[in-house]
N, C-alpha and C positions, 0 to 999 in steps of 0.2 A: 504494500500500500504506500503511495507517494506519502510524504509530510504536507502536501499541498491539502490532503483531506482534514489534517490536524489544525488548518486555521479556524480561525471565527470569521464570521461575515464581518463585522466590520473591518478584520484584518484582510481578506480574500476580496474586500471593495476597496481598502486602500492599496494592495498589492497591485489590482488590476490596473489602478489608476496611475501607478507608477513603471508601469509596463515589467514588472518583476515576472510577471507568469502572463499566460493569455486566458483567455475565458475558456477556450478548446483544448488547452493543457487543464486548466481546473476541473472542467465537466469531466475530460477520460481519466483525472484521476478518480474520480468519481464512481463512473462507471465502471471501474477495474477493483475498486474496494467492492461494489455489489454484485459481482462477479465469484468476486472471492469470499461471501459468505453469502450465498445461496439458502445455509444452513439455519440462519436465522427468519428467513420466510417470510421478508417483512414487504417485499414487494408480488402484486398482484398480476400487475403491467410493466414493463423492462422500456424505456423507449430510446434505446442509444441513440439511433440515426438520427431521430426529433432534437435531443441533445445537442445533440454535435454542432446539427444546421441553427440553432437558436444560439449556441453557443459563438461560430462562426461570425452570425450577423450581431453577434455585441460587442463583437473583434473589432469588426465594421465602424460600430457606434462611438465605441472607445477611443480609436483612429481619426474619427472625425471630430472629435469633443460634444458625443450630440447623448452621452451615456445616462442611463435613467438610474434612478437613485437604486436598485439591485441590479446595476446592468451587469450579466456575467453570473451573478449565482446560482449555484444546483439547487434547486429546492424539489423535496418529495411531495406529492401529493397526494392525501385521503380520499381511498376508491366512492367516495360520495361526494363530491364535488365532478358535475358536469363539466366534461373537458372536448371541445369540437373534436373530434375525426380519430378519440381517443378511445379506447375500452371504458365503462363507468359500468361497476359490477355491484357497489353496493356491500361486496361479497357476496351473493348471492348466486342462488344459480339459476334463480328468477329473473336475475337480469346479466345473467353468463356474456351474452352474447352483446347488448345493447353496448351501443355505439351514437355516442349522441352529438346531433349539428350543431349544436352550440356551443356555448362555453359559459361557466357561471361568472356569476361578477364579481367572485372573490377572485377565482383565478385570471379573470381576464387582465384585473388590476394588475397582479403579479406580473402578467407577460406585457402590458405595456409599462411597468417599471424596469424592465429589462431581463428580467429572473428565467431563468431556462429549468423544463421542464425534464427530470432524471427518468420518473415514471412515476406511477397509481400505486400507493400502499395500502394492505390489508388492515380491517377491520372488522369486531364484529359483525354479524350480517345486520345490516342495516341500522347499526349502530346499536343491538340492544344485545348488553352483555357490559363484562367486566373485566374480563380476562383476557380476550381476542380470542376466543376458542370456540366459540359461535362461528368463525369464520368456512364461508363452503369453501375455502382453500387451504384448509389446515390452521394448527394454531401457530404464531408468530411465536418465536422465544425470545428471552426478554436478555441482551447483551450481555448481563452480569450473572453471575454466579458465585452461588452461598459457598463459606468457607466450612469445612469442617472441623472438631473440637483440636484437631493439632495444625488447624492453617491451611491444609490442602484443600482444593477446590473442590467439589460438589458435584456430578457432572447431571444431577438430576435436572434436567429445562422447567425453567418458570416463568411464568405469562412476566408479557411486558403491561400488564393493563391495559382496560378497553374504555372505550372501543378504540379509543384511535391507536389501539398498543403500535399497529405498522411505522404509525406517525413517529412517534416516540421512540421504538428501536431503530430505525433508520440515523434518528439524529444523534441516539447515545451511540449507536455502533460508528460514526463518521461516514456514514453513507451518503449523508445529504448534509448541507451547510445547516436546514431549517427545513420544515416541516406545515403543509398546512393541516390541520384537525378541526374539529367538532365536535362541542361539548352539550350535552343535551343534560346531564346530572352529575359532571365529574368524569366523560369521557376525551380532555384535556388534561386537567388537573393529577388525576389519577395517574395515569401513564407516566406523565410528566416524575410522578414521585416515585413508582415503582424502576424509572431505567435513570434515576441522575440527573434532569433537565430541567429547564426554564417552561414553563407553559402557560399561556394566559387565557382565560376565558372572557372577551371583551364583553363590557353590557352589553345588556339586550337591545338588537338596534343598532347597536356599531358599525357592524358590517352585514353588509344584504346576506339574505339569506337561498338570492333567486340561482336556479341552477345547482342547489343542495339537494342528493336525495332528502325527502323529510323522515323525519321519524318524529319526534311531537313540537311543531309548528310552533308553539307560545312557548318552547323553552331551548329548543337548536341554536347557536351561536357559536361560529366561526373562529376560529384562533390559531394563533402560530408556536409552534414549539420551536425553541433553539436551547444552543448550547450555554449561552450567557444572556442575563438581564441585557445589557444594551443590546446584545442581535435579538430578541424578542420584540424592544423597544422599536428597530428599523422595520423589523417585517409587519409589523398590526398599524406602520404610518400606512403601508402601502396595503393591505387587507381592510382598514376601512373606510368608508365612502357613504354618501347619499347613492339612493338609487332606487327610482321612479317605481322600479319593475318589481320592488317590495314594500308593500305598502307600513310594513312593522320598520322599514328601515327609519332610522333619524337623521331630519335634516340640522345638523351640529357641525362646526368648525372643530376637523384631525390636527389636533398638538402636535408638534415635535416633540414626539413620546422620548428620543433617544436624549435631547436636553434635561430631562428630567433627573436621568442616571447619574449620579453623583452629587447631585445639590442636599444641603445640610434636613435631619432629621429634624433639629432642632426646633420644638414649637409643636411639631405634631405629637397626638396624644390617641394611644392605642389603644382599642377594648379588648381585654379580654375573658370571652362569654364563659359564666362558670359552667353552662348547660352543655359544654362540649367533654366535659372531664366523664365520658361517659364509663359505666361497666365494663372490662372489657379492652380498653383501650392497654396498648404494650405500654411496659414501664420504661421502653428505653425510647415510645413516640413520646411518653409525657415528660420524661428528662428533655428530650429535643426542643419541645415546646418550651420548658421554663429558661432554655438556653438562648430560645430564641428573644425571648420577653428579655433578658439580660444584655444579649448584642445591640437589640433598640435602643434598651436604657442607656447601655454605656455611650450608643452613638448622640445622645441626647433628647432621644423621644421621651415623651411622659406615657405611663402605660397605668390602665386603671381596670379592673374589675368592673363588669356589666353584665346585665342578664337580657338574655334573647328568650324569653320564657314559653317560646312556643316551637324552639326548637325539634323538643320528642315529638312531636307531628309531623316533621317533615316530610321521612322516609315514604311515612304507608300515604299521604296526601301525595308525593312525588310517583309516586307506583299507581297512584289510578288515576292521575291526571296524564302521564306519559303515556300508558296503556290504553285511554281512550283516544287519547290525541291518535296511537299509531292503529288503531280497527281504523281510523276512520281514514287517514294517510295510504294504508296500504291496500285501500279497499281498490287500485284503480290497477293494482297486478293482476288481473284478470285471463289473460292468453289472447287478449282480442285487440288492445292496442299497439304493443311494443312487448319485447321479451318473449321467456317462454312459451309456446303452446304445446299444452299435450291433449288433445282432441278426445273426443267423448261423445256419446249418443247424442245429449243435445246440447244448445249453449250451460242449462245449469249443471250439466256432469262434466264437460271442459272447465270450467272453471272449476270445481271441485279437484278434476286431477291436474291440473296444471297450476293449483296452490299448493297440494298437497306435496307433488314433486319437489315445487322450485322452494317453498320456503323450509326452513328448518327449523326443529324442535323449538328453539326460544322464542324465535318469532312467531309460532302460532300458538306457542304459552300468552304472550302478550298480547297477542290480537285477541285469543278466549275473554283473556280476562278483560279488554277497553269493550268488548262488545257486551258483555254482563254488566261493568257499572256504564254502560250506558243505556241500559236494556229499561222496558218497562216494568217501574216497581221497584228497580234498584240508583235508577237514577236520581233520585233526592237523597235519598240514604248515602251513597258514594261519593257520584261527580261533585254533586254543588256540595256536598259539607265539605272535599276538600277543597275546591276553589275559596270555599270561605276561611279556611286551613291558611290556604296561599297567603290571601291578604294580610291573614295576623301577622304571620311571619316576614312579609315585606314592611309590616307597620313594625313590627319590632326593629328591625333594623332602621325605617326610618328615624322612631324613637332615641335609639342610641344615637345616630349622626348629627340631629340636632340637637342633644346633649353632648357637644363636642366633640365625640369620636369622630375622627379622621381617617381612620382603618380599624380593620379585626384582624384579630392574629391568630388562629387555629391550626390544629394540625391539617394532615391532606389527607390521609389514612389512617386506619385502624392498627396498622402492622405492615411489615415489610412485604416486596414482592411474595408469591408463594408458588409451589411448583403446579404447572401445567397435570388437570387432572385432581389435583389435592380438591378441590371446592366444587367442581361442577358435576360430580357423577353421582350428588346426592340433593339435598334440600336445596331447592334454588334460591328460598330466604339468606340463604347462609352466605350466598354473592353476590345477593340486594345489598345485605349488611356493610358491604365494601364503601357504600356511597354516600356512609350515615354521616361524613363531613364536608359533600361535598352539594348534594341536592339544594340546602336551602341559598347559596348563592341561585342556581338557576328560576328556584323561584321567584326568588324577588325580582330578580332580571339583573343583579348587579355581578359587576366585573370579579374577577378572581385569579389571583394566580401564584403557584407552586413554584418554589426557589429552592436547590436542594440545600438542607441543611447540615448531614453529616452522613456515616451507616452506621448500620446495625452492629451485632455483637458476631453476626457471621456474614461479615461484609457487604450488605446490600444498601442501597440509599435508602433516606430518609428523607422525607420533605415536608417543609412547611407551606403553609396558605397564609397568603392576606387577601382579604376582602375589602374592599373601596366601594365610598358614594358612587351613586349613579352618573358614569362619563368621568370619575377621580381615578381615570389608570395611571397616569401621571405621576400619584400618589403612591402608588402601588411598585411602580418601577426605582423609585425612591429610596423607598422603604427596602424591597428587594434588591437594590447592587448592596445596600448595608450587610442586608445576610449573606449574598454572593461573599462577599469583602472578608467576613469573619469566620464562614465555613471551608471556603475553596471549591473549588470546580471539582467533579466526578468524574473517573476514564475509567472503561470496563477492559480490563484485562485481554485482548484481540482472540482470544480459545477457535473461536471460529475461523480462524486461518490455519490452522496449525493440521 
């Protein structure tokens, strides 16, 4: 693997600008790292040639001084995001085969910044899942590997978290400079903590959401995974935007998210919620945590105890509002528009076999269940008492913010990565449970994002979360280069070359 893959974006945008390397030496380093770990399985779609000729014409760009603020970088892309004349699978094998003429507005922004496209990463299927093991392309493993009690490594494979785990091991492994994902309850964040990395989940509305596959429409939101706070910082300038063609997007003025990195804590004043110290949480996430509350302090934040008192609601209110969002989303895979057909006596038994085929097991768990609380009889009982659910818990947060809170400081998970297979061949409560710190950010609709903080006691990362007012990522990036600053950056030992 070249050292060309071991910069950071901001250093891979000042190399190119200095003519140290070309944009087509960066990309084929690139594409010769994901070459060589195959093994990791994080990509769905391969698209060298595309690479090369995108990479070629930022050579162009660069030549001319006409270069866009990512001109030249590899960035991977999450198989749900519409990409014109590109595979978009979903993971799925509902939509195996689609191929779609357009291109969504997150990534289209990306390619008129200059950013060049590696290829499509795995994800759970259709985003519902925890692990990446849902995926109809196998499950992705997750770059790093647990230590055993004398130091030796482990060789058992452990999910890199879902859904966007592809997104995430692509960027811990050096695959890609940056990553785009989607976070619908902690499918940024999560991954983000379980492989080492930077991941943001921007408000709700930050950036369009048109050309996403959906999976629940009032809580999906678009975000970039990197290696470092500042390259998290440059990629969500260029990920978000106004855009017509979404009616949830928001018309708002994009900060210079990347100015924010390094300006003084001093003056901000952090909550932290006692309702997160739940049963159950590992003693070496709640050491990480009070270590984290300590790097603030010492950087000069003020840090206070707050209560979000509607916290224990989240979970089960995020599970029946996602589940109905997605009965009702995935109602248009039919075998009659696009994707799959598998044919049948008449239209109602082609659709019957051509869902049954293409989606899999978790996805028609979640479709069961958004079609019951939205059923007649159970519909008041379920949907509307958690939608009433929602609001508490966006009012609690708005509570605390204008009682001064500036940010929240929470962990990201419950515990470290775990091995592929460990959690999903039993109670699927048990890898709901993964996302009990990460849901009530999407409901509220506020920004969120995971900075790694240290590892474990058998090597694996840890990470923390801050949560920001609504449109305070600013804040967030902030706060995060301070824990960047105090923990260091995470590299997963390269196993998969070897």
């Amino acid at each position: 693997m070249s050292d060309l893959t071991k910069l950071t974006l901001a250093e891979a945008r000042d190399g190119l600008k200095a003519k140290s390397f070309s944009a087509v030496e960066l990309t084929r380093a690139h594409i010769e790292a994901i070459e060589a770990a195959r093994g990791i399985n994080a990509f769905t779609t391969e698209t060298p040639d595309k690479a090369l000729a995108m990479a070629a014409k930022s050579d162009e760009r660069l030549a001319n001084g006409r270069a866009g603020p990512l001109e030249g970088i590899p960035l991977a892309v999450k198989d749900l995001f519409c990409t014109d004349g590109v595979k978009t699978t979903a993971s799925s094998n509902i939509l195996g085969s689609f191929v779609p003429p357009y291109e969504s507005t997150v990534t289209a922004n990306l390619w008129a910044d200059g950013a060049v496209l590696l290829g499509k990463v795995s994800c759970d299927e259709f985003a519902m899942g925890g692990s990446n093991e849902t995926s109809a392309f196998g499950p992705v493993v997750n770059p790093w590997r647990r230590k055993g009690a004398d130091g030796s490594a482990d060789p058992t494979p452990l999910v890199p978290g879902g859904s966007s785990g592809g997104s995430a091991a692509a960027v811990a492994a050096h695959l890609a400079i940056g990553a785009a994902g989607t976070d619908t309850g902690g499918s940024i964040r999560q991954p983000a903590a379980f492989t080492g990395i930077v991941g943001i989940k921007p408000t709700y509305g930050r950036c369009s959401r048109w050309g996403i596959v959906a999976y629940a429409s009032s809580l999906d939101q678009a975000g970039p995974f990197a290696r470092t706070v500042e390259d998290a910082a440059i990629l969500l300038k260029s990920f978000a935007s106004v855009d017509g063609k979404d009616t949830t997007s928001v018309d708002t003025p994009v900060p210079d998210y990347a100015a924010a990195v390094g300006k003084s804590v001093k003056g901000l004043t952090i909550g932290v919620p006692k309702e997160y110290r739940v049963d159950g949480l590992s003693p070496e996430i709640a050491a990480l945590w009070d270590q984290g509350i300590e790097w603030l302090k010492a950087a000069g934040a003020n840090v206070r105890e707050i209560s979000l008192p509607h916290t224990p609601y989240a979970l089960p209110a995020y599970y029946i509002i996602a589940t109905a969002e997605a009965s009702s989303n995935l109602a248009r895979y039919d075998g009659v528009r696009y994707g799959l057909r598998v044919p049948g006596e008449d239209i109602v038994d082609t659709y019957e076999r051509t869902r049954a085929a293409g989606f899999g097991p978790e996805v028609r768990r979640r479709i069961m269940l958004g079609t019951y609380v939205l059923s007649a009889g159970y519909y008041d009982a379920y949907y509307v008492r958690a939608q009433k659910v929602r609001t508490l818990i966006a009012r609690d947060f708005e509570a605390a913010f204008n009682d001064g809170i500036d940010a929240v400081l929470v962990p990201a998970t419950p515990s470290p990565a775990f091995g592929i297979g460990e959690k999903s061949g039993g109670d699927p409560v048990e890898m709901y449970l993964q996302d009990v710190f990460t849901v009530t950010v999407n409901l509220a609709g506020l920004p969120g994002m995971v900075v790694p903080g240290g590892t474990s006691s058998t090597g694996l990362p840890l990470g923390l979360q801050l949560i920001g007012r609504p449109f305070g990522e600013e804040a967030l990036f902030t706060l995060g280069h301070v824990i960047e600053a105090a923990a260091g950056r995470l590299t997963p030992e390269p196993w998969w070359r070897d």
